[in-house]
N, C-alpha and C positions, 0 to 999 in steps of 0.2 A: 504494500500500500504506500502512496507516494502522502508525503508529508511536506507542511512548509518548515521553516526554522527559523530562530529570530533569537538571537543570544543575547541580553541584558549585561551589561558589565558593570557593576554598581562600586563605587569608590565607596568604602564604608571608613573608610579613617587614610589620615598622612602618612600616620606613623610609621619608621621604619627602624628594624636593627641592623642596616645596613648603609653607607654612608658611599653610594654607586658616583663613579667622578663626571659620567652625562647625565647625571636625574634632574630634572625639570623642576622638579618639586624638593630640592635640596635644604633649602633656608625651611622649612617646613618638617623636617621629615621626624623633629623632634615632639610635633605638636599630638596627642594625646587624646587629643578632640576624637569623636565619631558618632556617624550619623546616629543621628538621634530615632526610637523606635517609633514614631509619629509621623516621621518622615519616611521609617523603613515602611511604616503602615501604607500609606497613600501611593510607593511607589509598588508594592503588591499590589494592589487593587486596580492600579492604571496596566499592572503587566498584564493579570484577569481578564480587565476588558478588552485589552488590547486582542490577548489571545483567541475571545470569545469572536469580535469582531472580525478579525481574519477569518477565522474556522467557517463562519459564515460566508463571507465574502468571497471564498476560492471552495469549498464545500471539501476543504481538507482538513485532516486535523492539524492542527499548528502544536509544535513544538518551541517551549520560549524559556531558554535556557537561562539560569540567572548568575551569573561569574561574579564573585564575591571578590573585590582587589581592592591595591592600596595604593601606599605604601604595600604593610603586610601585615593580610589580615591577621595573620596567627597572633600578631599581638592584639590582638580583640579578647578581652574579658571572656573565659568560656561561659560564665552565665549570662553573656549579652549576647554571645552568638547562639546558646539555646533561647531564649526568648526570641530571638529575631527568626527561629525556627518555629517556635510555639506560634507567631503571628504568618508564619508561612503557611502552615497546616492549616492553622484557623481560616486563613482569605482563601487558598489556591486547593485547597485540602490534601487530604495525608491516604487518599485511597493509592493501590498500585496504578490507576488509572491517570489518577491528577499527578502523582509522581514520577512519569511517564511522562507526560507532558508538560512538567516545568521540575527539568532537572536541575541540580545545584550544583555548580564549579568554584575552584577556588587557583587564582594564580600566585604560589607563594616562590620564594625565594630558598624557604626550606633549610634556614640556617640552624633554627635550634624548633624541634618542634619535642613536644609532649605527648608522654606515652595519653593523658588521656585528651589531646586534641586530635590524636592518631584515633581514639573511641569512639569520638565523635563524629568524626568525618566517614569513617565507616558507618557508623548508624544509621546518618542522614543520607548517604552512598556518593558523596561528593566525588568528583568527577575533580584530578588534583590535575594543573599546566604547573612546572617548574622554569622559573625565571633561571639561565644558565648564561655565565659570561664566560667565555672561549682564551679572553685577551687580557694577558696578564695584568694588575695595576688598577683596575675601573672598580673592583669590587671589594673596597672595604670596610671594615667592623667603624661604630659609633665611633672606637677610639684613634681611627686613622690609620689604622695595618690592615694590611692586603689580606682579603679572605680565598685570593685563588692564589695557588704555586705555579712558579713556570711548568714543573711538572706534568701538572694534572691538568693544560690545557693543550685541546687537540691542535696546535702552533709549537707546541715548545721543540726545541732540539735537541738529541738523545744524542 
């Protein structure tokens, strides 16, 4: 069965443990702020109708993926990111059907994660993109050291 697709990419916070030397979002990356559940509420509902609206329109079912990105998300509170699940189930619902059609991603960096944010992301069956830098120098920690080795990138010389 042919389906449409429409992937949501939703910036839920600045924040990063990573201090990358092209980020756009640099002078920022400290900031601690994130989206507020008010506002995660109103963008479920517009994703809903959005999807409901297609599905009709082209008489497919739509598929409307929601990618969760930052900075990085992992530093999201894990009681903010199960609430912000709790109001996903509640708008989009938590049948195999509706979870089927608005799956959940996450684009992380993947520097330090937690056995139980690894829990969670299994539960919810997150769909993980790893952000991966190649070139030595570009990727590193809060405190200004390189998080990649010549080594371990596919350039170095052996």
């Amino acid at each position: 069965m042919r389906t449409k697709a429409l992937t949501w990419v939703i910036k839920a916070s600045k924040q990063c443990n990573l201090r990358c030397a092209y980020c756009y979002e640099y002078n920022e990356l400290a900031d601690a702020r994130r989206m507020p559940l008010e506002l995660w509420e109103k963008m479920l509902r517009a994703i809903r109708t959005h999807n409901e609206m297609e599905t009709a329109r082209h008489n497919l079912p739509n598929i409307s993926s929601i990618v969760w990105h930052g900075g990085e998300p992992l530093l999201l509170p894990l009681e903010y990111m199960k609430q912000v699940m709790d109001l996903e189930y509640s708008i989009l619902g938590d049948s195999p059907y509706s979870r089927a059609h608005f799956p959940n991603g996450m684009q992380t960096n993947c520097y330090h994660v937690r056995d139980e944010q690894i829990a969670f992301l299994k539960a919810h069956n997150f769909n993980i993109s790893v952000s991966v830098d190649v070139m030595p120098g570009v990727r590193l920690s809060v405190n200004g050291k390189p998080r990649t080795s010549r080594k371990s990138t596919i350039f170095s010389r052996r």
